[in-house]
N, C-alpha and C positions, 0 to 999 in steps of 0.2 A: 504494500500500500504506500503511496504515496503522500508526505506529509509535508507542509509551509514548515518553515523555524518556528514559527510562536507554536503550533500544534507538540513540534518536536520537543522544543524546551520544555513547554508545560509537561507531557509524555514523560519525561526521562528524571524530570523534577520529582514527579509523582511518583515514578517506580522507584525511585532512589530513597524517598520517604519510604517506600516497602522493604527494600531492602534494608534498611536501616532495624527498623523493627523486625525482620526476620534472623538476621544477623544477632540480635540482644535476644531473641528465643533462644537461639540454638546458644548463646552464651551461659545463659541463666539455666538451661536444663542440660548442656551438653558439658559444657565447662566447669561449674560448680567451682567457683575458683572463691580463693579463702579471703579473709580481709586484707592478705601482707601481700595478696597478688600472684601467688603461689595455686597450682592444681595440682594436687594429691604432692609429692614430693620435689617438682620442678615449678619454676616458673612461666606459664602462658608466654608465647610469645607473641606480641601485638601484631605481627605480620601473619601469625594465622587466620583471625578475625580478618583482616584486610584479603586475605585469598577469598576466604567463605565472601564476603561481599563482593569480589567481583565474579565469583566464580556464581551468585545466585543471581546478580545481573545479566550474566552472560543467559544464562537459563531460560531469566525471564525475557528476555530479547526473542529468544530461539522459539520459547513456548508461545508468545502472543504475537511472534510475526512482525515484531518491532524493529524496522532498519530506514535508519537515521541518512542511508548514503542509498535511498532507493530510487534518488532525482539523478544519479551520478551513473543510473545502470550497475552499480554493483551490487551484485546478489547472494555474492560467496564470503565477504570477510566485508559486507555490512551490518550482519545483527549479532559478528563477535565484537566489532569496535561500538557498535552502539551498545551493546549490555558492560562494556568497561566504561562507555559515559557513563552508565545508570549504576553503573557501582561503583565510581569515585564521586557520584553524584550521592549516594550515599555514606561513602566515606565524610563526605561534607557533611551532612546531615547529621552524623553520629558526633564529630564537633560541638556542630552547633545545640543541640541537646544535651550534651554533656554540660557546656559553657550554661545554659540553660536552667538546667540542674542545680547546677553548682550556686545558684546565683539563688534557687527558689529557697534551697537547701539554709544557705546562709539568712539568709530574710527569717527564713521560721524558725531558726534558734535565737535572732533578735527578737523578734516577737516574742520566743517563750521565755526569756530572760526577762524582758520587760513588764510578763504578764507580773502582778503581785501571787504572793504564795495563795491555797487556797483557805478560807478563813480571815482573811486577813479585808 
């Protein structure tokens, strides 16, 4: 199928948010990694996560027929560079959430620091 940029941007925007969140599945039940960053004996290493994300970009590419270079006539090695857009599109994604996080996380310990005890 054939898509404008804005179609394509929005597309790869979106899948990239899925990947994002598919990617923290498979962390939270595959990885079980401890609070020091460590899984079972070893430490995760951040570039595994970064494979799982483009490697389920690439997927979703394959699986929904999604190719980013289909106005260029390429049909062969347009919905593997397009599922690495959608999975450094999620690579960004998982930043920006983290950063997000990070920031909600802070606010609600000032809040409950602020709150007075209860009884008080």
């Amino acid at each position: 199928m054939e898509m404008d940029l804005s179609v394509l941007l929005a597309t790869v925007t979106a899948y990239g948010a899925i990947v994002t969140k598919l990617v923290d599945l498979l962390r939270n039940t595959i990885g079980k990694e401890k609070t020091d960053g460590t899984w079972g004996d070893r430490p995760v290493p951040r570039w595994v996560w970064q494979v799982c994300g483009f490697a389920i970009g690439i997927g979703l590419a394959y699986a929904f027929e999604v190719n980013a270079f289909s106005g260029t006539g390429e049909r062969n090695w347009g919905p593997l560079l397009t599922g690495l857009a959608i999975g450094a599109a999620g690579s960004g994604y998982h930043e920006l959430f983290d950063a997000l996080s990070g920031v909600a996380k802070a606010k609600h310990s000032q809040a409950k620091a602020a709150q007075p005890p209860p009884g008080q």
